[in-house]
N, C-alpha and C positions, 0 to 999 in steps of 0.2 A: 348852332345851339350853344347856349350858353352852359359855361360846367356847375355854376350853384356856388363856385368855391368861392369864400371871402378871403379877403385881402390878409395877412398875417398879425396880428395885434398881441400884446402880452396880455396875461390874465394874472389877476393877485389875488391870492386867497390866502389869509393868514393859515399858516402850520400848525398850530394849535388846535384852529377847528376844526382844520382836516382832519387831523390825530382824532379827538374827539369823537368827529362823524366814523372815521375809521371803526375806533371800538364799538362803538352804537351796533354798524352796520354788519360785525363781524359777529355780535349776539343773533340779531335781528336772521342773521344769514343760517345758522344752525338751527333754529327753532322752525326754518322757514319750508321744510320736507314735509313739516307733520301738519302743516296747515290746510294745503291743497295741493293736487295733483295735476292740473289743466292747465294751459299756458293763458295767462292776461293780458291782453294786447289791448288800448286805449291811444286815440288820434284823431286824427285828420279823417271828416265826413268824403273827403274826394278818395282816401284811398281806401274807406271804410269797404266799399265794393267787393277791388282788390284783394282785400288780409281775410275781407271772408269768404270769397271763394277759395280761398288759396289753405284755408283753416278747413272747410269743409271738405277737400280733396286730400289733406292732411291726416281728415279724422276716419274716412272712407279706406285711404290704404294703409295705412299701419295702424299701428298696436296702442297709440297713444290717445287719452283723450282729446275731441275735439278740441281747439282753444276759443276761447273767449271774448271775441271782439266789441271793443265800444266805442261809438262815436260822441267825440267830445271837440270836436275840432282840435287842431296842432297846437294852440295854442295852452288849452287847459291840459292837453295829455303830455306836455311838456311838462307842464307845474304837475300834476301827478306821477309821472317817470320820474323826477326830481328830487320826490320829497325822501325821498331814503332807500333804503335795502330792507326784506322783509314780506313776508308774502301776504301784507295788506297794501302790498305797493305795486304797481304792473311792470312784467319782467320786459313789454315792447312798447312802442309808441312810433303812431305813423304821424308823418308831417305831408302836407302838401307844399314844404319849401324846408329849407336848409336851417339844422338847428343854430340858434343865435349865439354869438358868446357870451351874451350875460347870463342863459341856459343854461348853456355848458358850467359856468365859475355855479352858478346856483344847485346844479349836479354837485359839483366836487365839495361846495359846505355842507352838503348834508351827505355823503358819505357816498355817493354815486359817483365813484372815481375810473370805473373803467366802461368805455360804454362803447359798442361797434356800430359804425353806421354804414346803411348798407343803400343802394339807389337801386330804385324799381322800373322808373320808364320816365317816359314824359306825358305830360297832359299840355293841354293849352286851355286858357281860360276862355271862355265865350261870351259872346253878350247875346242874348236868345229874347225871342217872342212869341204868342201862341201862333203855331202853323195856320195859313190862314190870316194872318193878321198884318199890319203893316213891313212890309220889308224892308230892314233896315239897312243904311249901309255909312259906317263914319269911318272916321279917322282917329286918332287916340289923342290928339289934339283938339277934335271936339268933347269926345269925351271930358279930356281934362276943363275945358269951358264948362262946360255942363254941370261938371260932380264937383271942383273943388271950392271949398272952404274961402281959398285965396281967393275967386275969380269975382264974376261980374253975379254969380246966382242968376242966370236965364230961368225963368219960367216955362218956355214952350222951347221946344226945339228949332224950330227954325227964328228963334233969338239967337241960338247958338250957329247957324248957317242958313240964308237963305236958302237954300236946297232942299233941306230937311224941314219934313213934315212938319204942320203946325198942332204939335201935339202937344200938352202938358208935358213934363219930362217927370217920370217916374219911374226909377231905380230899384227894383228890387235887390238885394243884395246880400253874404252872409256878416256877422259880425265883425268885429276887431279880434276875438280869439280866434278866429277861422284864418289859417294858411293862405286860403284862396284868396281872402280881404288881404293879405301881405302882398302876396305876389301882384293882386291888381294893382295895388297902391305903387311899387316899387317899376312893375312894367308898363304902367298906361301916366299915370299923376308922374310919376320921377324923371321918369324917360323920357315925356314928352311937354312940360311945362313950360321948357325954354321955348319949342317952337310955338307954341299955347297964351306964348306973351304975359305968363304968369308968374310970378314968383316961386323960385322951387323950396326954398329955404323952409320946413317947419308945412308943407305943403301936405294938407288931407281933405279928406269924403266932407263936403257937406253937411251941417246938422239938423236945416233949417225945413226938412221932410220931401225933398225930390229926392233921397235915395232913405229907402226905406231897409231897415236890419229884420231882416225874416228869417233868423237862425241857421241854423247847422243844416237844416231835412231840405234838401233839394226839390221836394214831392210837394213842398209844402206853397215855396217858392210859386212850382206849375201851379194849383190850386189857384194862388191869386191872379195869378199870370191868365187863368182860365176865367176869373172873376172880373177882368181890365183886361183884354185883348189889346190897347194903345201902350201898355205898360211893359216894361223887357226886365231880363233879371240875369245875374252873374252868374256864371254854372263854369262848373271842368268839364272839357269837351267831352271826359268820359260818361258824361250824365247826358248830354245832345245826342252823342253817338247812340245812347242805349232807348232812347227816347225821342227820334225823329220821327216818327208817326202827330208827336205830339206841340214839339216846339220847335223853331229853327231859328238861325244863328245867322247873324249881321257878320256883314265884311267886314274885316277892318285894315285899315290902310289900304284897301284895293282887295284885300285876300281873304277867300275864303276859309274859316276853320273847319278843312279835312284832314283826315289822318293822313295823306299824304302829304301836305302843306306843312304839318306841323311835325314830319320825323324829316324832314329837311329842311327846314331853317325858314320855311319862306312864311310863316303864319307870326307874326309881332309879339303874340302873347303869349307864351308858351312859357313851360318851370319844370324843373326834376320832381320826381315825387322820393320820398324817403320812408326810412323805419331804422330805430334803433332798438340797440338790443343792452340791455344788463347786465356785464360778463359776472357780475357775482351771483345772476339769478340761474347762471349756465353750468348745467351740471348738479341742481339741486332743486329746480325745478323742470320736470324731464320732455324730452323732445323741445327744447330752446333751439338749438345749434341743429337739427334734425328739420324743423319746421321753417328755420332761415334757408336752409338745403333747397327744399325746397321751393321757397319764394325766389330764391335765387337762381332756377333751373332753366334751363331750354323749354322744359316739358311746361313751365308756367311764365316766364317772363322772356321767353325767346320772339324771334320770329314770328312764329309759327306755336306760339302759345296761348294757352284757355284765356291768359286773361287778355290779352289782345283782340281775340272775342267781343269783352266787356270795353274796346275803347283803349288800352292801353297804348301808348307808342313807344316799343321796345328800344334800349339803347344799342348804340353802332357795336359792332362786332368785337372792337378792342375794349370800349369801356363794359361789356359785358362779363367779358371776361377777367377783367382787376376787379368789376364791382363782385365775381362768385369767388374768386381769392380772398378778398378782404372776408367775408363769411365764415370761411374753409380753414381762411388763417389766425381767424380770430382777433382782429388788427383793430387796433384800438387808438382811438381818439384822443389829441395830443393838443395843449395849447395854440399848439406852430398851427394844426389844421382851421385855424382864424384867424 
């Protein structure tokens, strides 16, 4: 499995703004007790599942209000966790992939200077169809034929291999602010263009409507999917897993996506899932550091945990344990960690 971690890069943000966003953030943060009492949490539709199970087991045994979950994909809950300190601002944000550094430098302008990130499990992305329906089975090299922008545009699938059905090729897929849309982009188009005989350089999803953008709602995806049975669509295995009655999942490169294939390395498409936290919202808006406690438990992200239930695939026993430290310790996010 791969760790998520990026390569190390400087980041420049003039001092001035800082300073600036500083003070902003330092009003913003005082006023911020008497606004609201509930913890705001905004991200990622794949870990949406996740933060509200783990919100409603939260709200059930202690003392604290439930918190507040919204699905907005990683992308926009990033620009929203960003945009300052304040409690019209949300104190977490889940990602379905690893925060960016131009993320991180767009935190530190606007006053979002200390920020903990914590890693939840793994997912693998899938390519799924209605159960029932054609069996798929590729490679990520067809895939990259198939979907990219650079390539030849096939029409039917088996343009893209003999082998393969002669089906229209139709992509359901979620958008560009969507995590999920990153990691696909980065583990199937990046990874595998060279052998795809494609250009990698500036390499994306087709516009020209064989992959089709059906938002954030996975439910919504099935629908269509129930509507074109020849049609397949992008999902986190933890939405296949919860919903194999309904859809099933193409092989790829040979491999099946099961939870056991993808907590050991052998499944292609796989990504860490994450959440960040606001250390100036910690301590003033209450149960923050209490409610990471627990997303970061045994009792919820172990083994042997509720959300593993839901699909999750927990990390190995050592990165478990640094990822419930970095929580514990309140460890905070550093240029170097890009």
């Amino acid at each position: 499995m791969g760790s998520g971690k990026i390569e190390p890069r400087s980041i420049s943000v003039k001092p001035n703004s800082i300073l600036l966003a500083a003070v902003t953030a330092l009003a913003a943060t005082a006023a911020m007790a008497q606004t609201r009492a509930e913890i705001r949490i905004v991200g990622s539709s794949t870990v949406f599942p996740f933060s509200t199970a783990v919100a409603e087991q939260f709200g059930r045994s202690t003392d604290f209000p439930t918190p507040v979950v919204e699905s907005t994909g990683s992308g926009g809950g990033f620009k929203l966790f960003c945009d300052g300190v304040g409690g019209d601002t949300p104190d977490m944000t889940n990602a379905s992939r690893r925060m960016k550094a131009t993320e991180f430098e767009l935190c530190a302008s606007n006053g979002v200077t200390d920020i903990i990130e914590s890693v939840i499990g793994y997912d693998g992305i899938v390519v799924a169809n209605i159960a029932g329906g054609p069996q798929f089975s590729l490679t990520r090299a067809q895939l990259v034929i198939a979907l990219a922008e650079q390539g030849p545009k096939p029409q039917f699938w088996n343009e893209v291999d003999p082998s393969l059905p002669p089906l229209p090729i139709e992509v359901l897929g979620p958008p560009p602010s969507s995590g999920t849309r990153d990691a696909f982009e980065e583990l199937v188009l990046h990874e595998a263009c060279e052998e795809a005989g494609i250009e990698c350089e500036g390499i994306s999803i087709r516009e020209d409507g064989a992959y089709v953008e059906a938002g954030e709602n996975d439910n919504l995806i099935v629908s269509k999917l129930q509507a074109n049975p020849n049609a397949i669509g992008i999902f986190g295995f933890s939405f296949l897993d919860q919903n194999a009655d309904v859809i099933q999942g193409a092989m790829i490169d040979g491999v099946e996506p099961t939870f056991e294939n993808i907590a050991d390395g052998a499944y292609p498409v796989s990504r860490l899932l994450y959440y960040y936290i606001k250390l100036a919202h910690v301590d003033v808006i209450p149960g923050i550091i209490e409610f990471a406690t627990e997303f970061a438990s045994e009792a919820a992200t172990g083994d042997e945990g509720y959300l593993v239930d839901k699909g999750l695939i927990p990390l190995q026993e050592d990165d478990f344990a640094a990822n419930a430290a970095r929580v514990a310790n309140r460890t905070i996010l550093t240029a170097a960690d890009f």
